[in-house]
N, C-alpha and C positions, 0 to 999 in steps of 0.2 A: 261515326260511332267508335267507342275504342274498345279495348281489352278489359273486363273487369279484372279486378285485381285478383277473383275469384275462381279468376278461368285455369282450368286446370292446365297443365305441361302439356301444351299440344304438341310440340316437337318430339318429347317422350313417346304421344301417343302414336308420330309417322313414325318414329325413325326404334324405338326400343320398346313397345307396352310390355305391361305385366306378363310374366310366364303364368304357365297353368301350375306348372311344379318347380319348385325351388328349394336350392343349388342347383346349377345346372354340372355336368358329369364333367368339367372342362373347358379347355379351350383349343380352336384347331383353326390352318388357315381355309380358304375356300376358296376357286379359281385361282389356284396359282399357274396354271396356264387352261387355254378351254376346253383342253381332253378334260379333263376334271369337273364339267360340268358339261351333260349331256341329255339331249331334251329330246324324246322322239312324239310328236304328234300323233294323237288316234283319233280318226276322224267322225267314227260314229256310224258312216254309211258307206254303199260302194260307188264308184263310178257309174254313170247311166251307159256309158259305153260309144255314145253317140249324140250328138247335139252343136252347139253354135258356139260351145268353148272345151277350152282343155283341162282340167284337170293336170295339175304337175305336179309332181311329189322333189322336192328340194331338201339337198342339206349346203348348209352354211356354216361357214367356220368364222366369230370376228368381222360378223354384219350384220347390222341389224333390219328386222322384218322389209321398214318403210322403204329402205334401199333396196334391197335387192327387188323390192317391190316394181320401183321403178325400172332398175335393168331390165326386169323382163318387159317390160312396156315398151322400154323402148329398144329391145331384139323384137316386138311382135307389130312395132308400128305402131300403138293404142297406146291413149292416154292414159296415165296412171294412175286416174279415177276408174279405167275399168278392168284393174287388176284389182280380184279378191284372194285375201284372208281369210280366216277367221281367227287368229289370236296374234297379237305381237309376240316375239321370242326373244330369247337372250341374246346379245353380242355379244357377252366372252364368254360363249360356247360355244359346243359344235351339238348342232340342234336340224332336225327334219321337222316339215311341214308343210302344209299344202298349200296352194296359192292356186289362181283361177283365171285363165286369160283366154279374152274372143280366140276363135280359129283363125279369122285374119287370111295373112299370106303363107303360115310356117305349118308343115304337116308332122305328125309323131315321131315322125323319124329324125328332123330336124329338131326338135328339141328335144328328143334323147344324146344327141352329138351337143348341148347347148351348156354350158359353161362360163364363166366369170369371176371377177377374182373373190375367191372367198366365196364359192357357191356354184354348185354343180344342179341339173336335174338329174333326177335317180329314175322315175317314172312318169310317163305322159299317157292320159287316157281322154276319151268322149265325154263330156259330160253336156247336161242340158241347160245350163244357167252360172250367172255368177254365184263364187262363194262367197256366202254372208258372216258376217262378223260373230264368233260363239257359234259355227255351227261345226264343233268338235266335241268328242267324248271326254277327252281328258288325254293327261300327258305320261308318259314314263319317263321315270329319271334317273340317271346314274352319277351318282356324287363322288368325288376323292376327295376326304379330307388328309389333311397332312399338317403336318407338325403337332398332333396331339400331345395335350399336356394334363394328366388327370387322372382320375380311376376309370381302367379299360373297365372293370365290373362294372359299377355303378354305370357307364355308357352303354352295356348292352342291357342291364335291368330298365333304363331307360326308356329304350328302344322297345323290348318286349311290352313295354309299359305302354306307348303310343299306340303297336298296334291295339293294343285292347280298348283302348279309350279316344284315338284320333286325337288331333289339335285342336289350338283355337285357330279359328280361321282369319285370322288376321292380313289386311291388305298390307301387303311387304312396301318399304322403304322407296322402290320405283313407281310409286304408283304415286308419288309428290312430287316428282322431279328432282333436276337435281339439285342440289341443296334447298330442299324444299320450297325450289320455284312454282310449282304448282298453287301452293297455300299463299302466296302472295298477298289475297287478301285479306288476311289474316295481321299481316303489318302495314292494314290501307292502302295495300296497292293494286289496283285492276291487273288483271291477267291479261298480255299482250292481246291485239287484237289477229283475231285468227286461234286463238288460244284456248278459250274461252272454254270449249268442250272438256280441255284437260283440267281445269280450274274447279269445275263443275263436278266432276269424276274425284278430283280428291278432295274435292272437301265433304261430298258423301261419305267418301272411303274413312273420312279421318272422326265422324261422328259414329258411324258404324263401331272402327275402334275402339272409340270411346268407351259406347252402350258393351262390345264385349269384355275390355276392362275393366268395368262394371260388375259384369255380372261371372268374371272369375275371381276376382274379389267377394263376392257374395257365396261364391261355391254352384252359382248354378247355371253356368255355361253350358252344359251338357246333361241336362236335365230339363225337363219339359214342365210348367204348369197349366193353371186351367188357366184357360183369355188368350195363351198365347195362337202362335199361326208355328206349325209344324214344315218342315217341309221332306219333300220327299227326297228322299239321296239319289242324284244324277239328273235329277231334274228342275224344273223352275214353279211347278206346281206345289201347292201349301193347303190345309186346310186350317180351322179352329179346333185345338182341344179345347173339349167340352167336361171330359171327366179324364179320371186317373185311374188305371186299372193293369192288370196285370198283359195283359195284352199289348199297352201301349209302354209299358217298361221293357217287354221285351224289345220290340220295335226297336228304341232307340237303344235296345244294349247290343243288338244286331246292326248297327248303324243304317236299318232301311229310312229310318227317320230321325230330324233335328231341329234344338230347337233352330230360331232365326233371329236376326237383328237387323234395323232400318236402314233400309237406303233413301234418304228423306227425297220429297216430292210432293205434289200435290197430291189429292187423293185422301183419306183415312190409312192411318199405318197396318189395321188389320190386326190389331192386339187389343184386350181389354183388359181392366183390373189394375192390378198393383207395376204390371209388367209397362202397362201403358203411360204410369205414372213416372215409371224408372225410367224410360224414354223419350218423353218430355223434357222430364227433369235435367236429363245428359247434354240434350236440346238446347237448353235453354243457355249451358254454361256456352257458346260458341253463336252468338245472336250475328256478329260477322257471318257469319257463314251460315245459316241460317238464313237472313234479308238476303244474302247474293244468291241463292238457290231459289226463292221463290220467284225471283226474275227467271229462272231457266227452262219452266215449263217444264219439265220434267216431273215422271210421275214416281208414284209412291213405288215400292217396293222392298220384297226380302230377302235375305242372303243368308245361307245358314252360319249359325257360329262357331261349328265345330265342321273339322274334314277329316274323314278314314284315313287311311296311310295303308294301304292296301299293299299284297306280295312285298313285302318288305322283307328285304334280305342283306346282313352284311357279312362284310370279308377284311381279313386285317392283312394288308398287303404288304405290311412293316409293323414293327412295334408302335408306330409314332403317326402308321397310316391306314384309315380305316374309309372302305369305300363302299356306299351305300343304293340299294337297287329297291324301288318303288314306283308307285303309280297313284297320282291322282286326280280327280275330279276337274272339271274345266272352270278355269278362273281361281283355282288357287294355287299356291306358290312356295315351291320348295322352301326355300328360304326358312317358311314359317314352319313348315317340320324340322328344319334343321337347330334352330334357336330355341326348341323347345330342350332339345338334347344339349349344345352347348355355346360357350360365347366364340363369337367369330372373330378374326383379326386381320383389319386391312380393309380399303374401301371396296374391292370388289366384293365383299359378302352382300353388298345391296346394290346390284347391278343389274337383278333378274329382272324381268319383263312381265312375267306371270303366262 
């Protein structure tokens, strides 16, 4: 099967969609070394305190998750199937987070002394199980940008501007790999074998996009109709709006609730009406990806369209340096706060992990 001629700029849609607002305030670089990009993990829960693995709280400078994944497997003995996560992180950062390994032969005090290149533990505790993938609240972030070029006003009216309104929640530029090896097949080429999961994971991500360039184009990314599936902020549960009322505008002007857009699968998408129509229709333009998703068994699901941008706070460290402190939600990514405010310059701007 090929490309229609009709298919929209998928590469735009991985690598640059539509802003919500336009001009953006500038331009600035982003990771110009990994102090400048700093990622701290919240886990959501406490340690049990006791149990058949550890709990380790990790920071890493300039490695990424899957590795240091392994170091610790193999300082604990265990294969590196039975070291947990819950989220990949940045490599050119310096980022904490928590990772999960049997007890084995090594006791707390042995891997509070435990070290590697590019990655220390910070904390060792009890806990009763492996950690599972997504089982984190969200992250905090500390940004430097540098070499600003622009109206500093206009960038902080910006700013004040997100927080009231959040982002579009756009899956960032790593979530394709790298040069959008992930989409592979997209120019008829199968995703390596062994791959396959990441193939899968971006071509959701990229029809997702889609559906939200879509509908910020339309003005209604961040507004709710009847038919749609709402969801709740910080969590994975949704229901149907049924009607429109003052109650449920406030809702989403408080951002407890959002609209959502498809992560395609089997199943019913969970929308009805004109909205369903619009998501077909987005559907429809990427029939590649499309046929190779219904091979994956994977099921239907929602993802909100917009994310808060919560405790947000800046500081101008220079005239030309302005460095940014926030916290968001789990599974979305800096990056896409940051490209709402201005254009970036140099290939590390899309290097994040989410």
């Amino acid at each position: 099967m090929s490309i229609p001629a009709s298919a929209p700029d998928w590469r735009r849609l991985a690598l640059d969609p539509p802003r919500a607002v336009e001009p953006v305030a500038g331009r600035a670089r982003l990771r110009v070394s990994p102090e400048d990009f700093v990622v701290d993990e919240e886990s959501g829960f406490a340690a049990a305190g006791d149990g058949a693995h550890f709990l380790l709280r990790v920071r890493k400078r300039g490695a990424n998750t899957g590795w240091v994944a392994r170091e610790l497997a193999r300082c604990a003995g265990v294969r590196p199937f039975d070291v947990g996560y819950a989220g990949l992180k940045d490599r050119n950062a310096v980022t904490t987070q928590w990772f999960s390994v049997p007890r084995a032969r090594r006791s707390i005090e042995e891997w509070l002394a435990t070290s590697g290149e590019g990655w220390q533990v910070l904390e060792a505790h009890g806990h009763t199980r492996k950690l599972p993938r997504g089982a984190l609240a969200g992250n905090r972030f500390r940004i430097v940008l540098r070499d600003f070029s622009g109206d500093r006003a206009a960038l902080e009216t910006r700013l004040a501007r997100i927080v009231r309104e959040g982002v579009p929640n756009y899956f960032g530029p790593q979530r394709f790999g790298r040069e959008l090896s992930n989409l592979s097949v997209l120019e008829g080429r199968a995703p390596p074998r062994g791959e396959e999961s990441f193939a899968w994971s971006a071509a959701r991500s990229l029809v997702f996009n889609a559906v939200l360039a879509r509908r910020i184009q339309d003005g209604s990314w961040n507004r709710l109709s009847i038919g749609e599936r709402a969801n709740l902020d910080g969590r994975n549960s949704t229901f149907v709006v049924e009607s429109l009322d003052d109650e449920i505008a406030r809702r989403v002007a408080t951002f407890d609730i959002h609209p959502t857009g498809p992560l395609i699968g089997h199943g019913d998408s969970g929308v009805a009406g004109a909205l369903a129509d619009l998501e077909r229709e987005v559907a429809a333009e990427f029939p590649l990806l499309v046929e190779f998703l219904q091979s994956a068994g994977l099921e239907a699901a929602r993802r909100p369209l917009r994310v808060a941008v919560r405790e947000l706070e800046w500081q101008w460290l220079a005239d030309d340096v302005c460095a940014l402190q926030f916290a968001l939600r789990a599974g979305s990514f800096a990056t896409a706060v940051v490209r709402e405010l201005l254009a970036l310059d140099g290939a590390a701007a899309q290097e994040e992990q989410g």
